[in-house]
N, C-alpha and C positions, 0 to 999 in steps of 0.2 A: 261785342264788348262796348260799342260804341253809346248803345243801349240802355247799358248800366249804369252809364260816368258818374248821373248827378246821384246816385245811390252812393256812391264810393268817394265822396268826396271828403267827408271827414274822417274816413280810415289813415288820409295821411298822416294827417297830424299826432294819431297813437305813435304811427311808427316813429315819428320826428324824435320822439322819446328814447331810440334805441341806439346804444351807443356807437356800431358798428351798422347801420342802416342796411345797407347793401351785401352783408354777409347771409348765407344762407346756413344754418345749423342741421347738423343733423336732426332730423325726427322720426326714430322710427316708429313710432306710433302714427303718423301718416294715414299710412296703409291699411291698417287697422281700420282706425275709426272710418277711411272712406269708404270701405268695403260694405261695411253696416251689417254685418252679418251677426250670426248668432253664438257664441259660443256656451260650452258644459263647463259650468263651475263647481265642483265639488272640496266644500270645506271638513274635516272633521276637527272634533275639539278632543281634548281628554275631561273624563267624567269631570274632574276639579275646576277645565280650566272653563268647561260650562258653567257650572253652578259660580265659578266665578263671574260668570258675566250677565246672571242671574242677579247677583248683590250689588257688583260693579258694573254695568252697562258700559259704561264710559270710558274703561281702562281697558289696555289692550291685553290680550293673553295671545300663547302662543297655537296656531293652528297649522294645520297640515292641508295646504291648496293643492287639486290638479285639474289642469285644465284639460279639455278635450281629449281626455283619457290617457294622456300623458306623463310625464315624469312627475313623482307628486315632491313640491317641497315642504319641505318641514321648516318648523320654526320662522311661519311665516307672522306676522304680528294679524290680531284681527281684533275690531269692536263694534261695538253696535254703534248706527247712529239715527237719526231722524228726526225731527221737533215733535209738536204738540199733535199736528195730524199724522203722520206718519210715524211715529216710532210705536216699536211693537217688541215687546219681552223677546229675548230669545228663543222660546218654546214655541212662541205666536209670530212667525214670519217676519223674522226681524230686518231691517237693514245693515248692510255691513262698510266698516272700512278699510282697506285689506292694505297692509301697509308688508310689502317684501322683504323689505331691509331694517324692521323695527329691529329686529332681535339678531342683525347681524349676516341675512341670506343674501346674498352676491343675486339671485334668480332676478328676472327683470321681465315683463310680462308687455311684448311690446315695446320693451324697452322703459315701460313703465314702473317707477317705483313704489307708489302711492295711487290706488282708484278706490272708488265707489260702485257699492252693487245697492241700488235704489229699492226699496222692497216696489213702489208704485202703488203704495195702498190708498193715495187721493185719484188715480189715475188709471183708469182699465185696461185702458191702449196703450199702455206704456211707452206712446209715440209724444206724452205734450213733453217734454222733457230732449228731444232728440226733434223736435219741431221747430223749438222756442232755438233752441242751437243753429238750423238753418235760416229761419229769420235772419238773425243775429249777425252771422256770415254774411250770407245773402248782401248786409249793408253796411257790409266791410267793418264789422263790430267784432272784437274778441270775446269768445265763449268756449267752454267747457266743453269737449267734445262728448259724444254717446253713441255708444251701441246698447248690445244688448248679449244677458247669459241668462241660459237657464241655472236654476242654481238648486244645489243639495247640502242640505247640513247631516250630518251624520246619516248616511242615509237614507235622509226621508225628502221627498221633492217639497221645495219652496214656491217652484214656482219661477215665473217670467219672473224678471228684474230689470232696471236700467243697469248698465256701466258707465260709469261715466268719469273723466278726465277728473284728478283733483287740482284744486287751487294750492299749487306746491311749488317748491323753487324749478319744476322743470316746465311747470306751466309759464312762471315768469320769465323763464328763459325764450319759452320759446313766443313770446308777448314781446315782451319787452327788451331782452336781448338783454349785456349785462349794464344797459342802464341802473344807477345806483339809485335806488328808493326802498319802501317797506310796503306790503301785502297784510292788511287790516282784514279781519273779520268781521263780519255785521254782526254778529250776533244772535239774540233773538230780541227783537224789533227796540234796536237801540241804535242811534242815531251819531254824530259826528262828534255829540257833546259825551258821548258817555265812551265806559272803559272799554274801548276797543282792544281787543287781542291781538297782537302781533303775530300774522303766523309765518311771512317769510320776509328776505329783504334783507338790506346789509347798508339801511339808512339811520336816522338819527333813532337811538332806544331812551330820548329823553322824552319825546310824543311833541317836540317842536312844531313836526309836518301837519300834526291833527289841532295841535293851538291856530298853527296861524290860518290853518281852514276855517276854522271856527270864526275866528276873526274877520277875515275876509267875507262871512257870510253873515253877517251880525250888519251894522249900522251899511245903507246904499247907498252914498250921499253920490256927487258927481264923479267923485275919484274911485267911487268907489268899485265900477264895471272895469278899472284899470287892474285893480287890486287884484280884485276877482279871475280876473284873464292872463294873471301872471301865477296865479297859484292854482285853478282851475280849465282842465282842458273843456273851455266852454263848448267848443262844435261835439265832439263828443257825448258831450250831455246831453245838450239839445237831444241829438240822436239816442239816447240812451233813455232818457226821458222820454221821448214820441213813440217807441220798440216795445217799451213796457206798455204804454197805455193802449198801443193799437192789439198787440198779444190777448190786453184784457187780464196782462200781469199785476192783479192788484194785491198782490203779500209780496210785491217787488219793495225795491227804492223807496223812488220816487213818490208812489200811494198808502205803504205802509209801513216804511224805515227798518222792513225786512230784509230779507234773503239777501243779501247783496255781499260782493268784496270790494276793497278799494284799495287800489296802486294808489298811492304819490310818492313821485319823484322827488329826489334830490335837486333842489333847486338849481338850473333852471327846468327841471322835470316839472309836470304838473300834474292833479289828481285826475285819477281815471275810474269811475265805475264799473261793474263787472257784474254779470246776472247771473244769478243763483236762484235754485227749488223752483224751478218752473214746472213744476204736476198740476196746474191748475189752470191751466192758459184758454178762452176762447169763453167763460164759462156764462160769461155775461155778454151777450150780443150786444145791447144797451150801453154798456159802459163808456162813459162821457171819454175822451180823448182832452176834451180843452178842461176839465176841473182843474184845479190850483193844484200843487203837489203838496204831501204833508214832510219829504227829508228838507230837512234843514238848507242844505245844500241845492234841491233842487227849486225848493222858493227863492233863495235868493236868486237863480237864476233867473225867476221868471219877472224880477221887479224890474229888469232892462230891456226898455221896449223893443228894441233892436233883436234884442234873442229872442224875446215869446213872437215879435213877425218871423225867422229864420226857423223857430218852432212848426208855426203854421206852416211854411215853405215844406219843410221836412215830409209832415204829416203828406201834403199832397205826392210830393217824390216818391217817398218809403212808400205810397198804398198800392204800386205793383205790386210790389213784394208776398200781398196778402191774398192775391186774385186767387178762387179757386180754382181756374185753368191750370195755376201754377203749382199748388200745393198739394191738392186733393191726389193728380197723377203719382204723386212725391210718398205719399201715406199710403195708397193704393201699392205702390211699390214693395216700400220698408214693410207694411204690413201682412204681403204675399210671400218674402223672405221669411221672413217670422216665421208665418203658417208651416210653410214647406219643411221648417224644421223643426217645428214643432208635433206637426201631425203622425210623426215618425214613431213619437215614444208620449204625447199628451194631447191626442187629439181632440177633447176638451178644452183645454187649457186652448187650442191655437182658435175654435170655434167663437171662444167668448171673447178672444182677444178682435178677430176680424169684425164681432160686432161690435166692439166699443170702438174701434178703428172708422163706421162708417158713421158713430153716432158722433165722432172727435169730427168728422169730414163733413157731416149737417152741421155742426157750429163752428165751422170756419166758411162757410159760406151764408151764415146766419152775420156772421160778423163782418164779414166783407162788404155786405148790402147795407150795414147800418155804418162803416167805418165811411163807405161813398157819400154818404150823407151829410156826416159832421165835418169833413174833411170840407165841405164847400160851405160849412154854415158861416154867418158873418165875425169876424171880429170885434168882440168887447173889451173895456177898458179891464186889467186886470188888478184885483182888491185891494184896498189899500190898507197898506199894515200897521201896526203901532209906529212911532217914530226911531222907538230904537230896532226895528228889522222887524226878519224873520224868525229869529230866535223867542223877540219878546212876544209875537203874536201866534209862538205858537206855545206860549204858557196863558196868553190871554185865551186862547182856542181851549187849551185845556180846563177850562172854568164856564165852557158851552152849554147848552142846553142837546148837547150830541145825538140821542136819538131824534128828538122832533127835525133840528137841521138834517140829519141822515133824510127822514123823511121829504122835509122839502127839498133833497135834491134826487129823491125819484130812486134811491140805491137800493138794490134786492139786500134782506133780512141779515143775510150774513157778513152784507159788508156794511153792517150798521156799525154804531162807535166802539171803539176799543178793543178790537178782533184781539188785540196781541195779550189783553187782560184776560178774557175767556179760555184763550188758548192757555195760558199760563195757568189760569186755575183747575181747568183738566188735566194739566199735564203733575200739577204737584199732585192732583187727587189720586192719579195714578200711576205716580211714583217716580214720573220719567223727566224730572226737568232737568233739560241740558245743562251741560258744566257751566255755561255762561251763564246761570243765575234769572231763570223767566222772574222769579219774585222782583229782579230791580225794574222789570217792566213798567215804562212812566207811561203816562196817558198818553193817546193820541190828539192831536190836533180836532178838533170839530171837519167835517168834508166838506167840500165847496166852501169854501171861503171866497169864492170868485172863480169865477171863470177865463179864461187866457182868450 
């Protein structure tokens, strides 16, 4: 244990947030997710309330779950979900969000009332997703737990899927304890300034906690690291900011004002970040660690010299965490579970999954060899932004010359400028843009704006 400490050092301060510290709550989902095992999902729909989900993706209809061949319930709530790369019509291997008690059912899955079956259509191995979660732990950081189901809709095999924990009042609970604050949704790549969705919490419904974030992250001056440290749990960040970029999470946060959830507390509670759609982790060996961030939030963190040295500090602690010694055994594991129960009734399906398992296990040790590198490169002064902040330079960024910068800082094709604009215009062509509105997608910042 003794090993770990400087890894676990900012996990206190989440807890500090919780209002009963030392109370231990039931969970029984525990057990579950540590087991890591596999379970049979079998949904069926009725003809209507398919073709409802055909017209309406997004709205839940009533379906009939049974897991591992067990009692089946009825009237369980289900919908599609998944963004621009991942979402898939219902006929085409969709993603689901299987809500127990939408329509009224007592049944608790786990103890679970609300999960996620992942379709993993970015993701062969359906291990970055239950990876990015171990990290995450690993450095005393709160994350979304995962296993794994096979799954069948009416029938017909879908196929490997993730499970995974949802960001729900039971998640909060068992986070944050009944600390009073609100549970934001990110979106699709919208940022602190725009209309965040409330999805749990029992704090302010005037959106006070997201003004004075905003606030707080807008002009640095010398009070301004005060400000910032009374409304934002800085250590956290750091951490949460270093997690993402060593992952190689770049539709996170911090790199793409993606995937993300965020806690703030009721004052003196303070915000916390939370990583979400991790299908895409390790993909870039190369990926810079010291680039500037594009959330809002996390630039302002880095204009305080004091945080971006604690940054660097981090980066060096946290790069056990990435050692293949460590992981690789970890995926070899999860991924022989898999197989064994897969091969029973889709021994296909478990064939292709152990090779995308060894191909996920060359790029985490692809990563590793290039994270040893940058982690010891020298410290630069980090960019200097407009006078009025982070906010203002990142509408100045937005008036960039984006791909040639993309260029000059070395980043593969896909993480050229405006991922979230491409994504959004695939996703109306094909019918599927999330309820959250990809059309109010604002531009991204220019990359590399500076180095940390």
């Amino acid at each position: 244990m003794r090993a770990w400490l400087p890894l676990l050092l900012s996990a206190g301060v989440l807890h500090a947030q919780r209002a009963e510290p030392g109370a231990e709550r039931p969970d029984p989902a525990r057990e579950f997710f540590a087991a890591g095992g596999l379970v049979r999902a079998e949904l069926t729909l009725a003809p209507e309330d398919r073709e409802h989900l055909r017209q309406q993706p997004r709205e839940y209809v009533r379906a009939t779950l049974r897991i591992d061949g067990g009692e089946a319930w009825a009237d369980v709530g289900v919908k599609l979900k998944g963004s621009a790369g991942s979402f898939r019509k219902v006929d085409d291997g969709p993603g689901f969000t299987v809500n127990l008690g939408k329509f009224g059912n007592a049944a608790r899955f786990h103890g679970l009332r609300r999960f996620h079956l992942n379709n993993g259509a970015q993701d062969d191995s359906r291990l970055c997703e239950w990876l990015g979660n171990e990290v995450f732990t690993a450095a005393g950081y709160p994350a979304p737990r995962v296993s794994h189901a096979h799954v069948f809709l009416d029938g017909v095999e879908l196929g490997l899927y993730v499970l995974r924990e949802a960001f729900d009042e039971q998640f909060v609970q068992r986070v944050f304890g009944d600390a009073p604050g609100n549970l934001y949704d990110g979106g699709f790549c919208r940022d602190v300034d725009g209309d965040l969705e409330k999805d749990e919490g029992h704090g302010p419904d005037d959106r006070s906690d997201l003004r004075r974030l905003r606030e707080v992250s807008g002009v640095f001056d010398e009070q301004g690291a005060a400000r910032f440290s009374a409304a934002v749990d800085e250590a956290a960040l750091i951490d949460f900011c270093a997690l993402e970029a060593m992952l190689g999470h770049w539709d996170g946060y911090s790199l793409n004002r993606n995937n993300y959830r965020l806690w703030i507390g009721v004052a003196p509670g303070r915000a916390v970040f939370l990583p979400h759609g991790m299908d895409q982790l390790f993909g870039d060996a190369d990926a810079s660690i010291l680039r500037s961030p594009s959330g809002i939030v996390a630039q302002a963190l880095m204009q305080n010299p004091e945080w971006r040295k604690r940054y660097r500090e981090r980066l060096r602690q946290l790069l056990p965490l990435f050692a293949p010694a460590r992981l690789q055994p970890r995926l070899q594991a999860a991924s022989a579970k898999l197989g064994k129960e897969l091969r029973r009734s889709a021994p296909e399906l478990a064939r292709a999954q152990e090779a995308a398992t060894k191909g996920l296990e060359n790029r985490v040790a692809a990563r590793y060899r290039e994270l040893r590198q940058q982690v010891q490169a020298p410290s630069r002064a980090c960019c200097s932004w407009p006078s009025a902040g982070p906010c203002a330079a990142r509408l100045a960024a937005g008036r960039a010359d984006r791909p040639r910068a993309a260029r000059q800082e070395g980043l593969q094709g896909r993480h050229h400028a405006a991922p979230c604009q491409r994504r959004a215009r695939r996703q109306r062509a094909a019918g599927s843009v999330p309820h959250h509105a990809a059309a109010r997608a604002r531009p991204l910042p220019a990359r590399g704006q500076g180095a940390l």
